[in-house]
Every structure is written in structure tokens, then in C-alpha cells.
C-alpha positions in Angstrom: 89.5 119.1 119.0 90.1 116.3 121.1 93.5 115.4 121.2 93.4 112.2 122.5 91.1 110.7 119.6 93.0 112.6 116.7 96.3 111.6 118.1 95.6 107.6 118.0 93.4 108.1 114.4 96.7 110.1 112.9 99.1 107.1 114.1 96.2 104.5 112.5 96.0 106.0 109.3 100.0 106.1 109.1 100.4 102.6 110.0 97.7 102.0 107.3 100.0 103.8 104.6 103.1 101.5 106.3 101.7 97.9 106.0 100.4 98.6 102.6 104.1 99.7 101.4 105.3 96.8 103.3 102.7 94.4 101.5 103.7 96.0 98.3 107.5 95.2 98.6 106.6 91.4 99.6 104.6 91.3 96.4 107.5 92.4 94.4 109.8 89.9 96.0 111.0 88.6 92.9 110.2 91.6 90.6 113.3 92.0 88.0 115.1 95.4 89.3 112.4 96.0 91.6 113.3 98.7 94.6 111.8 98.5 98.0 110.0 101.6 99.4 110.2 103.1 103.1 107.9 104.9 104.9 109.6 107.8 106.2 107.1 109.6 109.7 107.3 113.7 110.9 105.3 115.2 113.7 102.0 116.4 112.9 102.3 119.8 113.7 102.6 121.0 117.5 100.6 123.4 119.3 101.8 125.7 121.9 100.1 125.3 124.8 99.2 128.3 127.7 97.4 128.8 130.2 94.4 130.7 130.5 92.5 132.9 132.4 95.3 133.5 135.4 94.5 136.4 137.2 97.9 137.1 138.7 100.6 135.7 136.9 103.9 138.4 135.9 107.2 137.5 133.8 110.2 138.0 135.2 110.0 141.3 133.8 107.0 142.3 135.8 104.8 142.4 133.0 101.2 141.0 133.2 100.3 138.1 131.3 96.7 136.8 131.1 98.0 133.3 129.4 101.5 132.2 130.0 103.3 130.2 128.0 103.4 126.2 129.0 105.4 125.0 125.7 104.6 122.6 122.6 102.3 119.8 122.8 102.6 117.3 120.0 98.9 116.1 118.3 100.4 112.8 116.5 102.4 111.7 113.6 102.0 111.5 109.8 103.5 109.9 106.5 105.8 112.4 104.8 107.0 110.5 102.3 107.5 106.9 100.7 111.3 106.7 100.1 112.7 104.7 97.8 115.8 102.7 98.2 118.7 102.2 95.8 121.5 99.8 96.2 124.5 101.2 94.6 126.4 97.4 94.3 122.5 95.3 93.8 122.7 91.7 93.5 122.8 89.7 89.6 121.5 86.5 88.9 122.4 84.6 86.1 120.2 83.8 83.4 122.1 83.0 80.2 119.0 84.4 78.4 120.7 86.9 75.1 118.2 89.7 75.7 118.2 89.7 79.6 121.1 92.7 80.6 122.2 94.2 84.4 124.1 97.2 84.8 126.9 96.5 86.8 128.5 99.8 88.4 132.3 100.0 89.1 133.0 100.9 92.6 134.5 104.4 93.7 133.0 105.9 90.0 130.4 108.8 90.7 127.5 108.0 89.1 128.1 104.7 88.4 124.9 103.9 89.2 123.0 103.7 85.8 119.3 103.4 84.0 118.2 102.1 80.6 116.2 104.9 79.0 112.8 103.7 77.8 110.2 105.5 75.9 106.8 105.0 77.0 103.1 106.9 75.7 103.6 108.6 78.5 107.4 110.2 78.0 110.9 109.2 79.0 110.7 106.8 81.9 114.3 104.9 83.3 114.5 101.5 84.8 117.5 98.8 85.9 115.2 96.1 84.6 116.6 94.6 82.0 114.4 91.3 81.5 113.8 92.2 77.6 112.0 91.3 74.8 111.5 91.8 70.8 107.9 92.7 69.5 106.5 91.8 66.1 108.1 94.5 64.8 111.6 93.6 65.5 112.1 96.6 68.3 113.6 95.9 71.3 111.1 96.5 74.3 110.6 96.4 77.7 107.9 93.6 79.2 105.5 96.2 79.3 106.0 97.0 75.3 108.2 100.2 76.1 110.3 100.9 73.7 114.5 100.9 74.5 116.4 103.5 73.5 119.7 103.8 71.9 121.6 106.9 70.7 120.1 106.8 67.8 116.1 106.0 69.0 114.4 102.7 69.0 116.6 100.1 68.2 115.6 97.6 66.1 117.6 94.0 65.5 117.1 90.3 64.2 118.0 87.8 66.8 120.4 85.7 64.8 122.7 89.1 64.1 122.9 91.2 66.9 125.5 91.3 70.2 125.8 93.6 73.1 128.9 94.6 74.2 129.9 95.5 77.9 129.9 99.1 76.8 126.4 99.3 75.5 127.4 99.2 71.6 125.1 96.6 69.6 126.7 95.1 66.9 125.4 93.2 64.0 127.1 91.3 60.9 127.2 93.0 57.6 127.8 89.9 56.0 125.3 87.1 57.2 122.0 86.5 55.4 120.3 85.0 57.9 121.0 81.9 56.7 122.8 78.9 58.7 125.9 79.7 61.4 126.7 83.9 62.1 130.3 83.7 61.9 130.9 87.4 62.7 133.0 87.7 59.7 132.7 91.6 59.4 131.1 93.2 63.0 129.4 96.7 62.2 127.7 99.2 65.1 124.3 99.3 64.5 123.6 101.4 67.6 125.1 102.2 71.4 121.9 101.7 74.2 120.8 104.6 75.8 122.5 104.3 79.5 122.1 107.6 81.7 122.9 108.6 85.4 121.6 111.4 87.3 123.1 113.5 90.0 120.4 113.0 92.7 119.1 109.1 92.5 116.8 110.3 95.3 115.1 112.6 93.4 113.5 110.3 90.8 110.2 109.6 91.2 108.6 106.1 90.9 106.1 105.4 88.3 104.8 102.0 88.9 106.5 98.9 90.1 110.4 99.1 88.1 110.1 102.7 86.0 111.7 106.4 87.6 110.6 109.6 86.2 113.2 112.3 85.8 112.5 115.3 88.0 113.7 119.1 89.0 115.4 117.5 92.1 116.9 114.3 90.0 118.7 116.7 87.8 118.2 115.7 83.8 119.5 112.1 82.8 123.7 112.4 81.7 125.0 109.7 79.1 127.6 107.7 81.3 130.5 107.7 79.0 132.5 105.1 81.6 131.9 103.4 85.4 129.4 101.0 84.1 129.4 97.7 82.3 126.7 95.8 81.0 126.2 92.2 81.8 124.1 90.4 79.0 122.5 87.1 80.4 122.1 88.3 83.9 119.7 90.3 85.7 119.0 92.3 88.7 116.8 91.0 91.4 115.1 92.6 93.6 116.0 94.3 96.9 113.4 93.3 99.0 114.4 91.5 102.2 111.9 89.1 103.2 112.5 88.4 106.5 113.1 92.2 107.0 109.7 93.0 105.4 108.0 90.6 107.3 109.2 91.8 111.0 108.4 95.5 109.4 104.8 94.3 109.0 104.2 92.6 112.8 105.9 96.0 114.3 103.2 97.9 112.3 100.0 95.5 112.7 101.2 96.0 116.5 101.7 99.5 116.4 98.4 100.0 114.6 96.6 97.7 117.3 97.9 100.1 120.4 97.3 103.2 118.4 93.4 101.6 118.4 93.2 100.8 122.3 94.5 104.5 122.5 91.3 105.4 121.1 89.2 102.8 122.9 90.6 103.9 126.4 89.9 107.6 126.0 86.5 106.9 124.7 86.0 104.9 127.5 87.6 107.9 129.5 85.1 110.0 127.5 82.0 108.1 128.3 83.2 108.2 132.2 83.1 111.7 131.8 79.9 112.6 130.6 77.9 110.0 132.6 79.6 110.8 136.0 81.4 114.4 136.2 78.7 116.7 137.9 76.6 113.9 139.3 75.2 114.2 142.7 75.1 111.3 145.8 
């Protein structure tokens, strides 16, 4: 193996993985509860290096050895994971629109830091984008069509006769026929949305642009029963920095251009080799 040549191609292929993150948080820029992702580098494996073929090289111990120990030569870097980064206080912005909701932790409470549970053809997914809608059907749904969940299941409502409360209860008016002004004569629960937490936020696993998959190192969603307050006409933007994205990206295009001149130099070094090691006069 040459080492030069696999070196620079491992540090290529990284910074591929890293401007394509980087492009992919620019494009969610203004993504409702988007979360930016990181690439996170390791060292490829090292080698240990020795020397071979000594003839008359002892340890201190007096004991022969026929390829002594030099120590660890590294042979490049790799991805090793695409983090993804949560704001425990994110930013709102105000919309005024009756089905658009933000969670909004309260500071110092453990696991204030919530999800709206969403049921999707492919199971439970959780996500802190709240830009909602109703389909024909009268369910409440994400803008993908996923279905959110309350305590009870799908929740189901008519526009003129439903509120959300800061607590997550929805409440309609046994009295109103649909007709004319909702005076909220006689308020009744018609369901509580489905709000979890989990112990390890850095365990979830992205699915798409705004959904998290519950996993083994997540920990199973918990029902927050307090430490989180829901803000209806508001939303969460995203947490992408643009100016931090975009000096992110020229480090990486620059990074990725010397990784190439490190293989254009040793092939040069390589071409040297061959043509003019061994030649005579």
C-alpha cells in the first residue's frame, strides 16, 4: 500500500462527506425545526511501524530482535459520524397561524427539551416542527401527511371549535353548531397532544430533513408531564448559521484542494522514482 496516495484519497473522500453535510444545512436554512448536522473525523487506523532485517540490534535486555519497534504511523482520517445538533433554548418566530405550535422548554427542567409524536407508514417518528395542517379527513397532520398524535391516537378537530392550551390539552365547545361566533360557552377536552422527551437526545437518529427515530441509545419516548409549554402561532426556525456554514464550506473546499496536491506531489514523486532511481550516466 502506498501510504502517501491512500492518505490524501482518505482526507478527499471525508471532505467530500463534509461539504455535502454543509450544503445540506444551507439548504435547510429556513426549514421549520430543522437541526444542523456535524461532521465528526477519527484516525484511520495506525500501523506500527519496525524495522526490518537488522542484523545486530538487542533490547535493553540483551535479547535479539530481528525488527525493532519504531512506533505508530498514522495512514489518514475518516468520517465517523454525522452529529446532530440540538439547541436546548432554539429560536421562535411568530406566525399567528392557529395550527402552527413551538415547544418552548423551561430552563433548569431535565428533559425539557420535547418532541411531538407523529405516526408515519413507517412507525413512530418525533419532530419540533410544528408548521401543521388538517387533511380532508379532519386529522391533524404533519406537512408531510403524518399523522399527530394525542393520548388518545389521531386527533381529529373542526377548525371553528378547537383550542390548544399551553399544556398540550385541546379543547373544543360542546355547545357550538358550527354556526356563526364560538363563544366557548361550555369548553370540553377532546384530547391532550402527544409530547415526549427522551433521556439521551443524542441518541435519536435522523430520518429525513425534521423527523428522529427512537433508538436503544435514545432510551424510549417519556410523556413530559411538566417543563414544557406550548406556544400556538409560533414556530421554530432553524438552527443553521449561515455565515458559520458558509466559512465551514471554504475551510473544506480548501482542505479538499491540499488533500489533492498531496496526491499530485507524490505521484510526481512516484513518477521520479521509477524513471530515474537505478539509471546509469
Amino acid at each position: 500500500m502506498d501510504r502517501g496516495l491512500y492518505t490524501g484519497a482518505l482526507a478527499m473522500l471525508a471532505r467530500v462527506t463534509d461539504t455535502d453535510v454543509i450544503s445540506n444545512n444551507l439548504a435547510n436554512l429556513n426549514t421549520v425545526g430543522y437541526k444542523r448536522d456535524t461532521t465528526v473525523y477519527r484516525d484511520f487506523p495506525s500501523i506500527l511501524a519496525h524495522r526490518l532485517h537488522d542484523e545486530k540490534f538487542y533490547t535493553p535486555l540483551h535479547i535479539f530482535d530481528r525488527a525493532p519497534f519504531v512506533g505508530r504511523m498514522g495512514t489518514g482520517v475518516q468520517v465517523d459520524d454525522i452529529v446532530t445538533e440540538h439547541d436546548i433554548s432554539p429560536s421562535l418566530r411568530q406566525t399567528d397561524q392557529p395550527l402552527d405550535m413551538a415547544l418552548e422548554g423551561i430552563p433548569g427542567v431535565k428533559r425539557s427539551y420535547a418532541f411531538f409524536e407523529i405516526m408515519t407508514p413507517q412507525g413512530l417518528r418525533y419532530t419540533r416542527a410544528g408548521n401543521f395542517t388538517v387533511n380532508a379527513d379532519g386529522y391533524l397532520v404533519t406537512q408531510d401527511g403524518a399523522q399527530v398524535l394525542g393520548e388518545k391516537g389521531p386527533i381529529q378537530i373542526n377548525l371553528q371549535n378547537v383550542r390548544f392550551q399551553p399544556d398540550g390539552t385541546i379543547l373544543y365547545n360542546a355547545q357550538y353548531n358550527g354556526t356563526g361566533v364560538n363563544m366557548w360557552e361550555q369548553p370540553r377536552e377532546l384530547d391532550k397532544l402527544r409530547i415526549v422527551s427522551f433521556e439521551n437526545v443524542g441518541g435519536l437518529e435522523k430520518v429525513g430533513y425534521t423527523f428522529f427515530k427512537a433508538t436503544k441509545e435514545s432510551g424510549p419516548p417519556q410523556t413530559v408531564l411538566f417543563g414544557v409549554k406550548l406556544r400556538t402561532g409560533m414556530l421554530e426556525v432553524s438552527n443553521v448559521n449561515p455565515v458559520r456554514e458558509m466559512v465551514d464550506l471554504i475551510k473544506s473546499q480548501r482542505a479538499y484542494e491540499a488533500a489533492s496536491k498531496v496526491i499530485t506531489t507524490h505521484d510526481n514523486l512516484l513518477g521520479q522514482a521509477i524513471n530515474n532511481v537505478g539509471r546509469v550516466g
